[in-house]
One Martini backbone bead per residue (centre of mass of N, CA, C, O) as a GRO file, in nm:
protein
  117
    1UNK     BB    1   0.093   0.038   0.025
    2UNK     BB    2   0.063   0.388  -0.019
    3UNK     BB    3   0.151   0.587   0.242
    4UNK     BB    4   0.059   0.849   0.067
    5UNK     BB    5  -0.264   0.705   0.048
    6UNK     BB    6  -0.464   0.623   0.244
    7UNK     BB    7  -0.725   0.452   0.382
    8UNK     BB    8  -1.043   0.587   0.483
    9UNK     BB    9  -1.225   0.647   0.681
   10UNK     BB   10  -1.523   0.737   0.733
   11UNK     BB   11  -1.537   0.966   0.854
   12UNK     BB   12  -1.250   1.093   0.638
   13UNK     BB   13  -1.481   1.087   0.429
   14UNK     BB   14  -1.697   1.248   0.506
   15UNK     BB   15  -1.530   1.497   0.551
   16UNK     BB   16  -1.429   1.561   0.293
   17UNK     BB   17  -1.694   1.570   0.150
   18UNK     BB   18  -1.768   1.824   0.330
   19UNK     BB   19  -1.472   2.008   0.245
   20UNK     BB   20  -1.563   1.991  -0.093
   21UNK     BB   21  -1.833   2.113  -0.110
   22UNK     BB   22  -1.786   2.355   0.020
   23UNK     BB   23  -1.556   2.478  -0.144
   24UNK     BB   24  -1.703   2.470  -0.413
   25UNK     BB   25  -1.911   2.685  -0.329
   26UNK     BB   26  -1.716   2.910  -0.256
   27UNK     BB   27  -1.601   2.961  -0.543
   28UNK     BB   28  -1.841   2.971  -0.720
   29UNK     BB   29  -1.888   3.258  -0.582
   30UNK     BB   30  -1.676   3.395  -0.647
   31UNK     BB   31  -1.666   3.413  -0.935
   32UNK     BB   32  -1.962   3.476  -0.974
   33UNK     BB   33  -1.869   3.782  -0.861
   34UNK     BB   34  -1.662   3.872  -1.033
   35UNK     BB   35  -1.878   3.838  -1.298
   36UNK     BB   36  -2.065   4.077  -1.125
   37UNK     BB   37  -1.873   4.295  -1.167
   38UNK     BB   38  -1.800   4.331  -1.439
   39UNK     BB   39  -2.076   4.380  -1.524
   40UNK     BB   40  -2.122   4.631  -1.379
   41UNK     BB   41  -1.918   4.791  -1.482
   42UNK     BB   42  -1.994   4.778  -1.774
   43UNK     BB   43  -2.279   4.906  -1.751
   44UNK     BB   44  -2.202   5.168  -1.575
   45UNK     BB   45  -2.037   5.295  -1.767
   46UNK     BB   46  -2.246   5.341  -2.036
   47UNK     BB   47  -2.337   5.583  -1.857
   48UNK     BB   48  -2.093   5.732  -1.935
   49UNK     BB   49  -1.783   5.917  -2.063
   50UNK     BB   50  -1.643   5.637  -2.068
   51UNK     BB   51  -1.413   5.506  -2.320
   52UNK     BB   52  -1.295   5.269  -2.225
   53UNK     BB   53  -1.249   4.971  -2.125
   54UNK     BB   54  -1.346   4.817  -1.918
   55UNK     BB   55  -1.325   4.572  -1.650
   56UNK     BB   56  -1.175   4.293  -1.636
   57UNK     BB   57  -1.171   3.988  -1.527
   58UNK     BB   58  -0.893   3.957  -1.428
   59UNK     BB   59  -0.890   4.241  -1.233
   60UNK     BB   60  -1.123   4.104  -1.028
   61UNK     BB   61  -0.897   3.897  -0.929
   62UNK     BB   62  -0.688   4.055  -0.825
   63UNK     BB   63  -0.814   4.183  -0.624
   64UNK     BB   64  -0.905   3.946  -0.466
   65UNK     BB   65  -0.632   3.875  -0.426
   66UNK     BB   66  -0.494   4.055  -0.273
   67UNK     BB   67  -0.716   4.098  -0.034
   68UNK     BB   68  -0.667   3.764   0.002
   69UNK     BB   69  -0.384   3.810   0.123
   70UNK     BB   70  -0.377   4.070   0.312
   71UNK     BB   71  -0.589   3.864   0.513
   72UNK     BB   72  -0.378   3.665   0.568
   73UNK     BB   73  -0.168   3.835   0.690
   74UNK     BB   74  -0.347   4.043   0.893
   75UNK     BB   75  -0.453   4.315   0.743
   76UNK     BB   76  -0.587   4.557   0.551
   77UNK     BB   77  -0.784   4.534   0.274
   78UNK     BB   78  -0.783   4.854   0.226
   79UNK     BB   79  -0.503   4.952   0.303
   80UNK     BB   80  -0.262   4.780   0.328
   81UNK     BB   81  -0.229   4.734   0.625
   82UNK     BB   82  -0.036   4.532   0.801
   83UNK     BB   83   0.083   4.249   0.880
   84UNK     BB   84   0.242   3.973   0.810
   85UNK     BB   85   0.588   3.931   0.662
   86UNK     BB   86   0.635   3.604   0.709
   87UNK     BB   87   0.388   3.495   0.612
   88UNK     BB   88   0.410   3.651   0.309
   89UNK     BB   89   0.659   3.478   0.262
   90UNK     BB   90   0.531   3.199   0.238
   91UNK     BB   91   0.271   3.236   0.065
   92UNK     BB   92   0.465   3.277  -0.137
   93UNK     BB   93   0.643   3.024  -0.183
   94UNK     BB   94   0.406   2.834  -0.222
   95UNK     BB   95   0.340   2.956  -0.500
   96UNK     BB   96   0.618   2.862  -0.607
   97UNK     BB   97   0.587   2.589  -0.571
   98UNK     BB   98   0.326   2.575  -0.772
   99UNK     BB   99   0.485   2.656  -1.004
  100UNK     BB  100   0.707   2.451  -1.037
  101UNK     BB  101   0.502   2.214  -1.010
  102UNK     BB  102   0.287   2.263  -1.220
  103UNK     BB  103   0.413   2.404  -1.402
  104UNK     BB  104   0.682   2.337  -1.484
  105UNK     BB  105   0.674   2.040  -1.449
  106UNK     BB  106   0.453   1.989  -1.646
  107UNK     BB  107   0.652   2.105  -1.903
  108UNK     BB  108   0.874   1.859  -1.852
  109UNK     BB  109   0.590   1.594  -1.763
  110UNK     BB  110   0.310   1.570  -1.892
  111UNK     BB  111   0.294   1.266  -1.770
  112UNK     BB  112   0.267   1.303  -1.491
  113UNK     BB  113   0.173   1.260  -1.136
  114UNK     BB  114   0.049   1.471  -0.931
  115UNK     BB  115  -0.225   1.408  -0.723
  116UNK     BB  116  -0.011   1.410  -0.433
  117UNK     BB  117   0.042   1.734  -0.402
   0.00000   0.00000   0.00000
């Protein structure tokens, strides 16, 4: 048997289950707002003399990953101020993590199995 993958107990079944579930619904809502933010911008904006495009759907994810990286790091998402700066450069390094694992790693290796990690 592999140990890193072990056989999960009814509870461990059940726990995943449900902290998987609410995950999926939670990211749904995000995208959601997302997409809900996008739309009433340009709609809004429809209605001024604003004459550039509106803000791209990728603009608020990045305002959503920003406020909500500066909010993990315990600061202010409104202000960017304080917050944990050793906490900051963990959540960067797991990032860079990320992108060395699954995006590099990836184009290095495109038919390894990931799903370990």
């Amino acid at each position: 048997m592999n140990d890193s993958c072990p056989v999960l107990t009814p509870v461990e079944r059940q726990y995943m289950e449900i902290d998987e579930k609410a995950r999926h619904a939670m990211m749904a809502r995000i995208y959601k707002a997302i997409e809900d933010a996008t739309a009433q911008a340009a709609e809004e904006l429809k209605s001024t003399e604003w004459t550039n495009a509106p803000p791209a759907y990728e603009y608020f994810v990045s305002v959503a990953h920003q406020k909500l990286f500066v909010h993990l790091c315990g600061g202010d998402p409104e202000t960017f101020q304080g917050g944990d700066p050793e906490l900051a450069a963990h959540i960067l390094k797991n990032g860079q993590k990320i992108v060395d694992h699954y995006f590099i790693g990836a184009k290095a290796d495109p038919g390894a199995d990931r799903s370990t990690a």
